[in-house]
N, C-alpha and C positions, 0 to 999 in steps of 0.2 A: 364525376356525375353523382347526385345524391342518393344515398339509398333511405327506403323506408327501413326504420328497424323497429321490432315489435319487441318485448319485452312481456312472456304472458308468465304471468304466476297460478297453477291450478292448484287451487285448494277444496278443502273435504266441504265449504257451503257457497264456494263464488268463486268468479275466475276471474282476476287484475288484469287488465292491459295497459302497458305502456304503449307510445309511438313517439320514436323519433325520425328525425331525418337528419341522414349523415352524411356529411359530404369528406372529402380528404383530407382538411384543415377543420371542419368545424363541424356543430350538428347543435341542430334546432327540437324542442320540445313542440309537438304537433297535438297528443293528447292524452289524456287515464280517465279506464274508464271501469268499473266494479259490475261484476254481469253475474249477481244470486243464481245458483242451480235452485230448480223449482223444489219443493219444501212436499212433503205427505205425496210423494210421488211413486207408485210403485212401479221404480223402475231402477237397475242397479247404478249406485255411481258415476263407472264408465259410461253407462248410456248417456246419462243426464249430461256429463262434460261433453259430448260427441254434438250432443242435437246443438246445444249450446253455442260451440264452436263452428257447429255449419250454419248456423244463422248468422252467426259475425261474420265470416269469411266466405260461404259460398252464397249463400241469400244476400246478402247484404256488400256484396262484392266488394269486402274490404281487400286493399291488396297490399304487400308487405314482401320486401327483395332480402331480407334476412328476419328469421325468428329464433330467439332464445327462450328457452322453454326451461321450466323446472321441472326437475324428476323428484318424488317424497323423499326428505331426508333420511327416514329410516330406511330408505331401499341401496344407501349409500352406506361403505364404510369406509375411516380414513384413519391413515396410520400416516405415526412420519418416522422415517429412515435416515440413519444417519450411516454416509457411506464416506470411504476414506479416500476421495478423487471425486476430482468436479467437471471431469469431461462429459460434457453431453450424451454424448456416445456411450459412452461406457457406462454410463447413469441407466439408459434406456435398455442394454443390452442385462444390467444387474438384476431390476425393478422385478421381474418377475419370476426369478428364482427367489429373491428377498420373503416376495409375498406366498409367494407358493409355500413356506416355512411357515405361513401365520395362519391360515384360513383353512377351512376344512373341504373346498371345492376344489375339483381342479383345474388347471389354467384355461384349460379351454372351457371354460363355463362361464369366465368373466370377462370382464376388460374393464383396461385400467387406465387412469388418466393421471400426472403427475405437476409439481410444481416447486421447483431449488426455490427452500425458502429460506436457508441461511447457508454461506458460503464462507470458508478458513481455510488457515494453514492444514488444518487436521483431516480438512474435508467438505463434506457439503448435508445440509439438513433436506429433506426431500417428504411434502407433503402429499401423499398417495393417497386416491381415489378407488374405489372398486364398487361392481355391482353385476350381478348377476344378466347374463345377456338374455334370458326370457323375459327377466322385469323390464329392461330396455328394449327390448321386441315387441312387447306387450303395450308399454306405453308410445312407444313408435307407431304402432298397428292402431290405437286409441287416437293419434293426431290426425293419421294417413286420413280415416274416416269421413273426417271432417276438412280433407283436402290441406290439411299443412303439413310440411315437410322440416323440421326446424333442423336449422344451420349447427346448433350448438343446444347440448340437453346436458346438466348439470344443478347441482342440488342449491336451494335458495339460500341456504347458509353462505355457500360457496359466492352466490351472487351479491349477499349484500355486504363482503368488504370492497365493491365495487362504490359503494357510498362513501367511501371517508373522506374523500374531495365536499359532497355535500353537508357533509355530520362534522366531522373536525377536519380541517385542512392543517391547520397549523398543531393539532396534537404531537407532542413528540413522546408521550407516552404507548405504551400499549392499550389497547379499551380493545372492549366486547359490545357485538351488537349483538343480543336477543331477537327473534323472533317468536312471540307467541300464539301460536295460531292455534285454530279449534280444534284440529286432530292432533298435531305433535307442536315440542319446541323445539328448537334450534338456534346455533350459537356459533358466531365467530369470532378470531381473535384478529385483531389487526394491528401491526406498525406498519413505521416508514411505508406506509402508504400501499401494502402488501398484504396479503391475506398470510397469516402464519399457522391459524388449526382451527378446527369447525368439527362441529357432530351436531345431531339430531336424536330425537328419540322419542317414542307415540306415546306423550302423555301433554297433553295442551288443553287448551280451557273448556273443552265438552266436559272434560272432569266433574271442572266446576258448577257447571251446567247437570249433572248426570248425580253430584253431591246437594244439589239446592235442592232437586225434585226426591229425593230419596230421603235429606232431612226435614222436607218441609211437607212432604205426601201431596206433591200436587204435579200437575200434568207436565211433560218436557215443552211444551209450546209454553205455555207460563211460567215453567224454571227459568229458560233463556231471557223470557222479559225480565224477570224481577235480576237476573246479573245485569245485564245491561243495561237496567235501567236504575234499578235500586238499591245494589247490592253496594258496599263501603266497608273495606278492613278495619276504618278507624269511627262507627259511627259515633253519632251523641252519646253517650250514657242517659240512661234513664232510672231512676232511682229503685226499681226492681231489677235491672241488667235484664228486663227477659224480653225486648222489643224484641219483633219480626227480622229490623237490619240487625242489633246485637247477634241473635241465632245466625244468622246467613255470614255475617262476621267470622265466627267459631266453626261453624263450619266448611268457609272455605280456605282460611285458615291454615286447617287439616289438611283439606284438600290439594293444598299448594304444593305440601311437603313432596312429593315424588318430583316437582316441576326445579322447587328450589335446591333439591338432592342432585340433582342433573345439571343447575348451572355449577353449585359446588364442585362437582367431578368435575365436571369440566376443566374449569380453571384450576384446581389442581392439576391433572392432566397436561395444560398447556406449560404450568409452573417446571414441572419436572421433566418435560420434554423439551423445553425450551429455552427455559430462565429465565419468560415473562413474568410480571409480575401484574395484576390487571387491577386497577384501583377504579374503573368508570365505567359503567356497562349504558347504554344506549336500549331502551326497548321498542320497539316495535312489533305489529300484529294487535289481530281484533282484540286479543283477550287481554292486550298491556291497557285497555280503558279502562278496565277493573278502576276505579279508584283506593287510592290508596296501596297499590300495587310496588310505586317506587318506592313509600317508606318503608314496608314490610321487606322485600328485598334486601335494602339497604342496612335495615337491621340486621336480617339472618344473615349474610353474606359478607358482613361489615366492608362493605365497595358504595362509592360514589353511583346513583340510582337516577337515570333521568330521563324521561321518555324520549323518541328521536325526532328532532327537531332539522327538515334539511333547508339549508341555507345557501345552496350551489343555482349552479344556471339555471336548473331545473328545479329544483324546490322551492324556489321561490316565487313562481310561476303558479306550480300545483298550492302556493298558501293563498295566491292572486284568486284561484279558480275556487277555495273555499273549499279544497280537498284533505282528505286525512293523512296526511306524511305517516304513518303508523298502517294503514291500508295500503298506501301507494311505495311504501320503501321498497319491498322482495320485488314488485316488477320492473322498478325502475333501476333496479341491481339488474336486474336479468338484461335489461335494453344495456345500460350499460355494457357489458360484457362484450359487446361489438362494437363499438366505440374506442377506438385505439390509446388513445389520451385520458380516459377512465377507467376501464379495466386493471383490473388489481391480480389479476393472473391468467394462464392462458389453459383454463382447465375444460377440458371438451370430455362428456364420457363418451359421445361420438366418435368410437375410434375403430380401428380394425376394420374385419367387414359391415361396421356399420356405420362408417366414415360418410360423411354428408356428401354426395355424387360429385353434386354441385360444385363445392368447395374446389373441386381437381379443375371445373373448368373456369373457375374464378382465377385459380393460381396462374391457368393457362392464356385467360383471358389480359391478366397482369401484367404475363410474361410478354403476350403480345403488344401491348399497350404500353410499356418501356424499350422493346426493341420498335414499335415505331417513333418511340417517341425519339432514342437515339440516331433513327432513321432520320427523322426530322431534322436533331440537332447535327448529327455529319454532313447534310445537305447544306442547315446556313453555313457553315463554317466550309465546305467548298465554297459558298456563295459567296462567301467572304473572302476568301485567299484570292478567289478567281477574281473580283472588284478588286481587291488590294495590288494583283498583278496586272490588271490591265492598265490602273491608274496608271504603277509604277511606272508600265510599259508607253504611255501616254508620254508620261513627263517624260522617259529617259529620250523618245523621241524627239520632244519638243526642247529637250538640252542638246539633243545633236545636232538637230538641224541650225540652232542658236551659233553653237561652238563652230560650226563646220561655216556658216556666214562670216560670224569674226575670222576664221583662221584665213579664210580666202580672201579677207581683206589685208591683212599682212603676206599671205604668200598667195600671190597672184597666180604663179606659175603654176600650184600645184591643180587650177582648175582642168587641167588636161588629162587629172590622174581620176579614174570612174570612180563615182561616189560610192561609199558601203564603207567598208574592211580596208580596203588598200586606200582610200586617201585618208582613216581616221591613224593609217599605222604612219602613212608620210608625215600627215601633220602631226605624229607624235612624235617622229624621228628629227622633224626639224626643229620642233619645241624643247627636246631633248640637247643637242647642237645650240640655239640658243643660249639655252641655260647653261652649257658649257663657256660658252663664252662671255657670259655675262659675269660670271664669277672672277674672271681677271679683272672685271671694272669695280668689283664689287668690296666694298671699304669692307677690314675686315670687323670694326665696329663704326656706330655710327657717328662718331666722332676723330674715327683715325685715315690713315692710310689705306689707299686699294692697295690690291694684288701689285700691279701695274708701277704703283708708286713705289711702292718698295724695290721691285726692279730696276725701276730708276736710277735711284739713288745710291745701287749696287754698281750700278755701270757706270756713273758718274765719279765714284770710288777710285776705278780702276786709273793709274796716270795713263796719259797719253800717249806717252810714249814706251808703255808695257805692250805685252800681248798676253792674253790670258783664252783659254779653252775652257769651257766651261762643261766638265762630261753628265754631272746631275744636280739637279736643286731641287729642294722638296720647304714647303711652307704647311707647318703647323704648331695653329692656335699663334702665341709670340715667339717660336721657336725660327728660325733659319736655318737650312742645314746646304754646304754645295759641295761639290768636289771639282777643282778645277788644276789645268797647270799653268805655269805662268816662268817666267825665263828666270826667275833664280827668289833665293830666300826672303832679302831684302825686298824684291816687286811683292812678295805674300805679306812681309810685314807692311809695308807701304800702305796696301789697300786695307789693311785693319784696319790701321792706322788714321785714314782716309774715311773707312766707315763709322769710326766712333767719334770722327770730330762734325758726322754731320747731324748728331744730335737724337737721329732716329732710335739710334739701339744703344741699348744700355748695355751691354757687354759683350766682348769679340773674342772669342779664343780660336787658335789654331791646335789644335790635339795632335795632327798627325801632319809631317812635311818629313820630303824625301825626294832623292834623287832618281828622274826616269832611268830606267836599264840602259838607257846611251850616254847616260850625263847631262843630255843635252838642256835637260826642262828639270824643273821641282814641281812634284806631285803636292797639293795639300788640302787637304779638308779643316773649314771654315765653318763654327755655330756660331748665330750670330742671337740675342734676343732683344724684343722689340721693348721699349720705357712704357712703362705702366702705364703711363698719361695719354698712348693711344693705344692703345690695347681696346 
């Protein structure tokens, strides 16, 4: 059955949603949509995302059977561990003695979410999540308000190596996607189709915003215009260098430096943990519209710089829709994430006691829903044995009553013996009897002599006026073998004699001849074998 799955990215001036619809094999783009928090509003943050959120979802009775939600990346920290065994188990049982060695809180203050991102002989790499369980109680307690409960809460970095099916399918290198948003940036690295290492950190294009109105002395409602609408890294020159875009140039500039400091770390950081090396970075978020943003990157950074472009099922839909791929990527990472066939890891900070309820009765629901379904499948497959056995049982009837017609036409007699068991064992006994008898008629190829014949022609052997006993004969394949007595030496050689001149067998010998214990008779054994030519 399909689920809806929502994809909401909350950030510090508007809140992204994604919707998909997911079914077991496949899942449909439904819609995105960008929902501004009200602007000169004096009310905190949280408030503004709460009212916001209850007007999509309980005013507006959106409804949604799974939600992925982002938590701020600076509320995230992620280390990767390199542990020397790659048992599951043992990975889980490790993870938090590991981290309890790095961080200054204690275990019971966090919870941690993890992901094998590279596996060896030596061992396994393991990309660790953490965050404190009040900031995740807190932004739990912030969704509850407005009546959602999300399935899965994880940081937007985390979610958008959930793109690389849409951004590069075919890359076999390592790349980075950027996001640049208004409160913080964040960054992750991705191969083989995998998320490998992410951070975040609160410095994103308010900066820039908060650097125009401070070098140009004019109000933050009209610093944000003139970036967004007029600001350029690389403008015109003009033959004094002191135009308005020149200034705002130099200025932000400046102001990049902590944002470009932070991709640098970064990818050192992923270099020497890992061995990537990251030659392409991908940007996304409001503040990658900055013009001229790729080439200045791509200068400091000396990496391939290009904003992100998605080109999957679903990107290419949202370019149909005339939507911003740079707006819409972190939500459509976060839907992603529940989508099985997409998802670039299995990272949930949802965990412990603050595991999604639900979830336990999903697994449950699962579990039910394969034992019927095996229900189902043991049933045709009786269905079937039992059809296959009744057929069987049909025909082997409809061959008995066949056979037991025929046999009562050849044995008449046996119709007096009651049908069932004892007349199919008569008339196997007499079929049996038959075939015995039929073997003495029976040539022993289909060109030679019967049984019968060769007898024959043994007794025709004997003179007339001998007498011979004959105590055993045995016939196989062209062999002859008899034992007989007969009134003296010369009547044994006689009959050899007799049987090799009547052409049937090609050689006679006597092996053994002797005299009975009275004198009266000669015992002697006779092989006789048959001329090839009726064999």
């Amino acid at each position: 059955m399909a689920q809806t799955v929502v994809g909401l990215d909350i950030g510090a001036t508007s809140i992204k949603m994604t919707r998909l619809e997911a079914g077991l094999f496949r899942f449909e783009f439904l819609d995105f949509a960008e929902h501004p928090l009200p602007m000169n509003v004096d009310l905190p943050w949280e408030q503004l995302v709460t009212n916001v959120l209850q007007v999509l979802f309980s005013d507006r009775g959106m409804k949604a059977d799974k939600v992925v939600v982002s938590l701020p990346g600076r509320s995230v920290s992620a280390h990767i561990l390199s542990l020397p065994f790659s048992d599951r188990k043992k990975i889980e049982q490790t993870l938090p003695f590991e981290i309890e060695a790095m961080i200054p809180l204690p275990l019971g203050d966090i919870l941690l979410s993890d992901e094998s991102i590279e596996k060896g002989p030596e061992g396994t790499k393991v990309l660790v999540l953490f965050t404190e369980k009040e900031i995740l109680k807190s932004h739990l307690d912030l969704l509850k308000e407005a009546g959602i409960d999300p399935n899965t809460v994880l940081p937007s970095w985390a979610a958008m190596a959930n793109l690389w099916k849409e951004v590069a399918p075919s890359e076999e290198e390592p790349f980075a996607i950027v996001d640049f948003g208004d409160s913080e940036t964040s960054l992750c690295v991705v191969n083989d189709g995998g998320i490998r290492y992410g951070r975040a950190w609160a410095q994103g294009s308010a900066l820039l915003t908060q650097a125009i109105q401070k070098g140009l002395e004019v109000p933050p409602a009209l610093a944000r215009e003139k970036k967004e609408k007029n600001a350029d890294l690389y403008p015109a020159p003009t033959p004094g260098g002191d135009s308005e875009q020149e200034w705002m140039a130099t200025i932000l500039m400046k102001a990049l430096g902590p944002v470009v400091g932070g991709v640098r770390q970064s990818l050192i950081s992923a270099s020497q943990s890992l061995g990537l090396t990251v030659r392409k970075i991908y940007l996304c978020g409001k503040g990658s519209r900055l013009k001229g943003l790729e080439r200045f990157l791509a200068e400091e950074l000396q990496v391939e710089v290009r904003p992100i472009v998605l080109r999957g099922p679903v990107g290419s839909l949202l370019e149909a829709e005339g939507q911003d791929p740079a707006t819409a990527a972190p939500s459509l990472g976060l839907a992603y994430q529940a989508v099985r066939e997409m998802a670039a890891s299995r990272l949930n900070l949802r965990t412990g006691e603050y595991t999604y309820v639900s979830e336990r009765a999903e697994l449950k629901r699962q579990a039910v829903s394969l034992g019927i379904m095996a229900g189902i499948l043991c049933l045709l497959l009786l269905v079937w044995f039992g059809l296959q056995y009744r057929y069987r049982s049909q025909e082997f009837e409809r061959l008995s009553r066949h056979l037991d017609k025929e046999a009562l036409e050849f044995f008449p007699e046996l119709r007096n013996v009651p049908a069932g068991v004892q007349r199919t064992s008569a008339i196997t006994s007499r079929l049996e009897a038959e075939k015995r008898e039929m073997t003495l008629f029976a040539p022993l190829s289909s060109d030679s002599l019967s049984v019968l014949d060769v007898l024959l022609e043994i007794t025709r052997a004997v003179p007339k006026d001998v007498k011979i006993d004959v105590r055993e004969m045995v016939i196989e394949g062209d062999k002859v073998r008899f034992e007989a007595e007969t009134d003296s030496y010369n009547a044994a050689e006689q009959i050899k004699e007799n049987l090799l001149s009547t052409g049937i067998f090609a050689s006679a010998d006597i092996p053994e001849a002797k005299d009975s214990l009275d004198q009266s008779k000669v015992k002697f054994k006779m092989i006789l074998e048959l001329n090839e030519r009726v064999l």
